[in-house]
C-alpha positions in Angstrom: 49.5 112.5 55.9 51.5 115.4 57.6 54.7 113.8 55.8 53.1 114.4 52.6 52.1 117.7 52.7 55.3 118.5 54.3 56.7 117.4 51.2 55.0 119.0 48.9 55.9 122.6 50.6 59.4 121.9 51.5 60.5 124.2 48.0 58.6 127.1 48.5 59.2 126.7 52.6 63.1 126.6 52.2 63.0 129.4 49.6 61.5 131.7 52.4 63.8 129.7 55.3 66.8 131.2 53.2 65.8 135.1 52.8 65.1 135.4 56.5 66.5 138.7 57.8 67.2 140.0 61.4 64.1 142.4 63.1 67.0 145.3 63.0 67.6 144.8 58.8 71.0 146.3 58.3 71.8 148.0 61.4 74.7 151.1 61.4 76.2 151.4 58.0 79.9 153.3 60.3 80.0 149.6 61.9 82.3 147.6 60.5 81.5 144.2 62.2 78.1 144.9 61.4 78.5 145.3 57.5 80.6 142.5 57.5 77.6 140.3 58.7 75.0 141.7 56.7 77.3 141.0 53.7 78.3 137.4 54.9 74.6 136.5 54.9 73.9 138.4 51.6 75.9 135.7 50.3 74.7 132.8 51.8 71.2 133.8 51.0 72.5 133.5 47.3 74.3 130.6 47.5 71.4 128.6 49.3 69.1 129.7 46.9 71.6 128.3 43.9 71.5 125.2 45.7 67.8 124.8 46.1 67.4 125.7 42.7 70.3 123.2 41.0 68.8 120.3 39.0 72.4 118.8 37.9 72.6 117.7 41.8 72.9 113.9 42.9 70.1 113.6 45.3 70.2 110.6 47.6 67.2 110.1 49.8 66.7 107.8 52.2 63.5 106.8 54.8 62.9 104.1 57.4 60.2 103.8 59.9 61.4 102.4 63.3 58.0 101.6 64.9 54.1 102.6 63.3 54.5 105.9 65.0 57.7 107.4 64.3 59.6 107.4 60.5 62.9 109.3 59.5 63.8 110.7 56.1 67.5 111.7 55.2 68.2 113.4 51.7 71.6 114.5 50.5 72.9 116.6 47.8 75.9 116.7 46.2 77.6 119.2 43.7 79.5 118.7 40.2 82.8 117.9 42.2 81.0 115.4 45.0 80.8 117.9 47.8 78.0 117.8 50.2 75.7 120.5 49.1 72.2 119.7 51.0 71.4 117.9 53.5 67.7 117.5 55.1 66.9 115.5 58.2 63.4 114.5 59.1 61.7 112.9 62.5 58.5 112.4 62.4 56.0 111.2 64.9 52.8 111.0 66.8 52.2 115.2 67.0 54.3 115.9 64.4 57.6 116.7 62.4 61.0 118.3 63.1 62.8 118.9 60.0 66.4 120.7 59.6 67.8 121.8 56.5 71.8 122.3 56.3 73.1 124.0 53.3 76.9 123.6 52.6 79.0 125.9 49.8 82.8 124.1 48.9 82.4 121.7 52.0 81.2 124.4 54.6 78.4 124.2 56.2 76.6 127.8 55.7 73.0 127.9 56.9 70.3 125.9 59.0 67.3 126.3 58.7 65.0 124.3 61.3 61.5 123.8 61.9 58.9 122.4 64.6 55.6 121.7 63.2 53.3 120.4 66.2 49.7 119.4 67.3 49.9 119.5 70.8 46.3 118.6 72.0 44.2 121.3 70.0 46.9 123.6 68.9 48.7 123.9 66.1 52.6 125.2 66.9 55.5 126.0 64.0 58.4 127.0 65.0 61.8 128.4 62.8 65.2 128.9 63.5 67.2 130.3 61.6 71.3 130.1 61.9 73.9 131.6 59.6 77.9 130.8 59.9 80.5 132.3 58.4 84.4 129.9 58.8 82.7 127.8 61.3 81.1 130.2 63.2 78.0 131.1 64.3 77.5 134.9 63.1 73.2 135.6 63.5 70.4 133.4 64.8 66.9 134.4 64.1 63.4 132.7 65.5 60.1 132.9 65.3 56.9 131.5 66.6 52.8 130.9 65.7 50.4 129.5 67.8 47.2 128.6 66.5 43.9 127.8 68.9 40.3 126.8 66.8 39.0 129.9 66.1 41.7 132.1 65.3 43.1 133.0 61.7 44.8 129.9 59.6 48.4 129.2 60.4 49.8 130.5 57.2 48.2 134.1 58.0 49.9 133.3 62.2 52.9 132.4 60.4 53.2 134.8 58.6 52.7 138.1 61.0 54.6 136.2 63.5 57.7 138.2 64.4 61.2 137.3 63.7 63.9 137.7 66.5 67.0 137.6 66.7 68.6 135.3 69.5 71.6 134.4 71.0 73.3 132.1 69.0 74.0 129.0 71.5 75.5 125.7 70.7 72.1 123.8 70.9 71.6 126.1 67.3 73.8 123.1 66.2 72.0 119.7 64.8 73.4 116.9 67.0 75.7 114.5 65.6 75.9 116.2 62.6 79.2 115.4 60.9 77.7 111.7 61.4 75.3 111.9 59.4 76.6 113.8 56.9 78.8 111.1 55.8 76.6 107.9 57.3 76.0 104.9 54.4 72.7 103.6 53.1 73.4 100.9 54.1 74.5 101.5 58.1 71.7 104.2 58.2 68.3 101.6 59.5 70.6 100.3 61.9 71.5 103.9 62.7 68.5 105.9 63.6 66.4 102.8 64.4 69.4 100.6 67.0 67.8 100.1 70.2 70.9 97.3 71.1 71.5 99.4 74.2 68.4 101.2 75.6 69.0 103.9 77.7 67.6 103.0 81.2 65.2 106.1 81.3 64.1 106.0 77.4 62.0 107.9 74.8 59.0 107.0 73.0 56.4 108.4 70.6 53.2 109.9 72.7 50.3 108.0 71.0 51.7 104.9 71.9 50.5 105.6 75.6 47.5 105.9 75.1 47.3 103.0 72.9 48.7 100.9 75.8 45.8 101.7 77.7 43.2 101.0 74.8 41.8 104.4 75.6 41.2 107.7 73.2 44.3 110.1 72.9 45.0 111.9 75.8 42.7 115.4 75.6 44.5 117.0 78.2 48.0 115.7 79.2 51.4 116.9 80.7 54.0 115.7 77.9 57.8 116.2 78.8 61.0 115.3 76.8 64.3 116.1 76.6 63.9 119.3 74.4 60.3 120.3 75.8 57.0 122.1 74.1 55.6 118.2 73.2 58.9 118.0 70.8 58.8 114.4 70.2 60.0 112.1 71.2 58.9 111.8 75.2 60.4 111.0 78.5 57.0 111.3 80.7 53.7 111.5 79.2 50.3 111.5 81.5 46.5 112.4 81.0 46.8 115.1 84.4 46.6 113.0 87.1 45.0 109.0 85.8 47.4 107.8 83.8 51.2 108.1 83.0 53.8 106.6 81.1 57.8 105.9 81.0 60.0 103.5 79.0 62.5 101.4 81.2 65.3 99.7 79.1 63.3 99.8 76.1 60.5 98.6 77.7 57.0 101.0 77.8 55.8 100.9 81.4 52.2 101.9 82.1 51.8 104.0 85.3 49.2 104.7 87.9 48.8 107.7 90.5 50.8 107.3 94.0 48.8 104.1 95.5 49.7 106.4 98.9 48.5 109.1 98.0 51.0 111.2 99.7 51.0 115.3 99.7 54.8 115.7 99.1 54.7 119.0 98.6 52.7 119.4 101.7 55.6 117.1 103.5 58.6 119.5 102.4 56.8 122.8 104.1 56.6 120.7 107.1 60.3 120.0 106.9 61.3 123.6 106.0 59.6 124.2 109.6 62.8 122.6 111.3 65.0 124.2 112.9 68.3 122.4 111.0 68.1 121.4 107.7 71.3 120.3 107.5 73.8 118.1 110.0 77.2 117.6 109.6 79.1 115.7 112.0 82.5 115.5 110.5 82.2 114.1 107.0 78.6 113.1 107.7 75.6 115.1 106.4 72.3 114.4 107.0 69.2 116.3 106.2 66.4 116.3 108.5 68.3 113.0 110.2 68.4 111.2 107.1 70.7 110.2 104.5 69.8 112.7 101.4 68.8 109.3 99.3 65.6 109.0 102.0 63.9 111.7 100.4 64.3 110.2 96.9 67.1 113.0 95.6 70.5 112.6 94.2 71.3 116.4 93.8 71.3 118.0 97.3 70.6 121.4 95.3 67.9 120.1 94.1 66.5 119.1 97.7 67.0 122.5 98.9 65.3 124.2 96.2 62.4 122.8 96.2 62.3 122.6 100.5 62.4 126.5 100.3 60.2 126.8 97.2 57.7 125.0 99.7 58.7 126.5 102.6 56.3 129.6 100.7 59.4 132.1 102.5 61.8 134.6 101.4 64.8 133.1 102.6 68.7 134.2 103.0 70.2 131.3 104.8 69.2 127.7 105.3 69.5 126.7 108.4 72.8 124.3 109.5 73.7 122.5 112.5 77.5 121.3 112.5 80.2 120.6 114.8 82.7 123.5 112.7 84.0 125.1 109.6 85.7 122.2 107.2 85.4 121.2 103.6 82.6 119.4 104.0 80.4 122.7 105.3 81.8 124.5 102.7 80.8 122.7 100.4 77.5 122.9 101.3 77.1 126.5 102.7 77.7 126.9 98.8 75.3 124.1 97.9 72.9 126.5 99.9 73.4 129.3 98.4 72.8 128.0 95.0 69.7 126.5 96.2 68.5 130.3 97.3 69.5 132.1 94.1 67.5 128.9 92.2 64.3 129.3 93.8 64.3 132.6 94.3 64.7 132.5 90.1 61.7 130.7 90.1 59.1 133.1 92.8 60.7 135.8 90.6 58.4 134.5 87.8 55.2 135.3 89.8 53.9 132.0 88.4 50.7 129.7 89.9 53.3 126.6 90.6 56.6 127.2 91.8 57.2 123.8 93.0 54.7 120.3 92.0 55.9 117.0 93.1 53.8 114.3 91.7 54.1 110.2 92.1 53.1 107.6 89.4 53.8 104.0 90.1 53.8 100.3 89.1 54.7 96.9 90.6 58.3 97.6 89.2 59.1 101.1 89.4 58.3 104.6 91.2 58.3 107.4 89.4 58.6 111.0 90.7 58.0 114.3 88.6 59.0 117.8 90.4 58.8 120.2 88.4 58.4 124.4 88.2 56.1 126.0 86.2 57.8 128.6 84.0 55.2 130.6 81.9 52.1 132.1 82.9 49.3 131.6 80.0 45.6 132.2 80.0 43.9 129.4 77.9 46.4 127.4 76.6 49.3 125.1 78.0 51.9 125.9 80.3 55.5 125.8 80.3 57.0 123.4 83.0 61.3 122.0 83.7 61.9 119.5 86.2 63.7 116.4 86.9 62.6 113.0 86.5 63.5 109.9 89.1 62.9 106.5 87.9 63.5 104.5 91.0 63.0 101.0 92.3 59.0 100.1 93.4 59.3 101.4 97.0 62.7 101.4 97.9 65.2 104.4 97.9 67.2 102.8 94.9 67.6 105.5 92.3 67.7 103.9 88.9 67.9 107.1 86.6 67.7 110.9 87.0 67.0 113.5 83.9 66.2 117.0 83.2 63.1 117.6 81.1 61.3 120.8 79.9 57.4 119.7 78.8 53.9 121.4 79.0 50.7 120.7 80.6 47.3 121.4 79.4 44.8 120.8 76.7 
């Protein structure tokens, strides 16, 4: 149903996507740079709006649903002379829609305009971003944000009042494979967006479908984390708190249960950080704690030390080291150290309730370990959380997959 009505606004939505200006609005007429932007995106503000109005464009559309949660629409538009005009990419799934909007003028590409619309639990969340090039370069991005909770004003009146800033324009402004698509055939395009020939061994999947798995109601409350975070579809980890959980392991959806151990693993690191060497290096041998850095279930000995002096609850300047002299190998990892320090210290900076959460989910196949950081403080609504994920053999040290995620947990 979302689809539809998406549809039906996507005119008067990319008419206001395309006359989006910067908070500041013109900045100092003496500055050259500054006038030539403001002109450069004058003109693409006209020329997308000649584009959204042309009716002698050839329109090809194009929409295929992978699985009964997720569907992807592609439309194109061409000019008199053939050249790429429009171009609209759709995902859709079980909280929502991301939909980007490329406009093109004589083959470049001039303007995106993207959009997050999501139901996270019982909010409502829209998202734009706005990006404006000039030769093949980036030249303003602008964004903007509304959050709706029951009982506040509609979404359109949020939306609207929301205010629009402008950002640093970074690469991940940029739509991902994008010159693929623009020229990808009808006829190569199912086996495109839907191939799943070659899983990837940690994979996504659509939300709702974990809950289906377990035949229960959709998850009220949940910690949701993917790739690009704040419940953008589709989902690395999904879990109801602390019940239930969910992964998908070459292509397969595995159903998850709390740590059968129930081991305090946060608790365990602040009794480590109590040592008096962390680290041991005997030549080209390190060891943390006596063991092999693999024991504790880490690939990334930064990561280790992060979280053992998040834990540790102290303000620390050195981690403590016991080797037999100065080589490469120490180093390496004095450095490693002081990465770690500058890392959590980041994260106590934030003054947030979690610095550090470690939490287990397993099955009779895999274990699964979640430590993450809390990185917003909100009253009454869902927090903002980045972490890796381990995927790892059912209780061995084998590490099957590792991936940064960025998610939320609430209700």
């Amino acid at each position: 149903m979302k689809t539809k009505i998406l549809f039906l606004f996507f005119m008067v939505v990319v008419m206001a996507g395309c006359n989006q200006n910067s908070p500041s609005s013109g900045g100092d007429p003496g500055n050259t740079d500054e006038t030539s932007i403001e002109s450069a995106i004058q003109f693409i503000q006209d020329k997308c709006e000649i584009i959204t109005k042309a009716t002698h464009h050839k329109t090809v559309p194009f929409e295929i649903q992978c699985d009964e949660r997720s569907s992807t629409q592609l439309e194109r538009k061409y000019d008199k002379k053939g050249a790429l005009s429009y171009l609209r990419y759709i995902e859709c799934g079980g909280h929502g829609c991301r939909t980007k909007h490329h406009y093109y003028w004589e083959g470049e590409l001039i303007y995106i305009f993207h959009e997050n619309d999501f139901t996270p639990g019982h909010s409502h969340v829209i998202e734009e971003h706005h990006t404006y090039f000039k030769k093949g370069q980036m030249i303003r991005c602008l964004e903007k944000e509304a959050r709706y909770y029951p009982g506040q004003p509609p979404m359109e009146e949020l939306l609207q009042k929301a205010a629009m800033k402008e950002v640093d324009c970074t690469p991940e402004k940029l739509t991902a494979k994008l010159s693929e698509i623009e020229s990808l055939s009808l006829d190569k395009a199912q086996a495109y967006f839907c191939s799943s020939s070659q899983p990837d061994i940690l994979g996504s999947f659509y939300s709702a479908v974990c809950s289906d798995h377990f035949e229960i109601e959709p998850f009220e409350c949940e910690c949701f984390f993917s790739l690009n975070g704040e419940s953008k579809e589709p989902a690395v980890f999904v879990s109801n708190m602390e019940e239930r959980a969910c992964v998908k392991v070459n292509g397969q959806l595995n159903a998850l249960y709390p740590d059968w151990e129930e081991r305090d693993y946060q608790k365990e690191l602040k009794a480590l950080s109590n040592s008096n060497a962390w680290i041991s290096v005997d030549g080209d041998q390190v060891s943390y704690f006596g063991k092999p850095l693999s024991f504790y279930k880490y690939e990334n000995a930064v990561e280790f030390l992060t979280d053992l002096v998040l834990a540790s609850g102290r303000n620390m300047d050195k981690i403590p080291m016991q080797n037999s002299g100065i080589n490469e190998v120490t180093k390496k990892l004095e450095a490693q150290a002081q990465q770690a320090i500058a890392k959590a210290k980041a994260y106590q900076a934030k003054g947030v309730d979690d610095p550090l959460m470690i939490v287990k989910f397993d099955n009779r196949s895999y274990d699964v370990f979640l430590r993450f950081r809390q990185t917003t403080q909100f009253e009454g609504e869902a927090n903002h959380y980045e972490g890796k994920i381990t995927l790892l053999k059912n209780r061995t040290t084998e590490i099957l997959a590792t991936k940064f995620l960025k998610g939320t947990c609430g209700c």
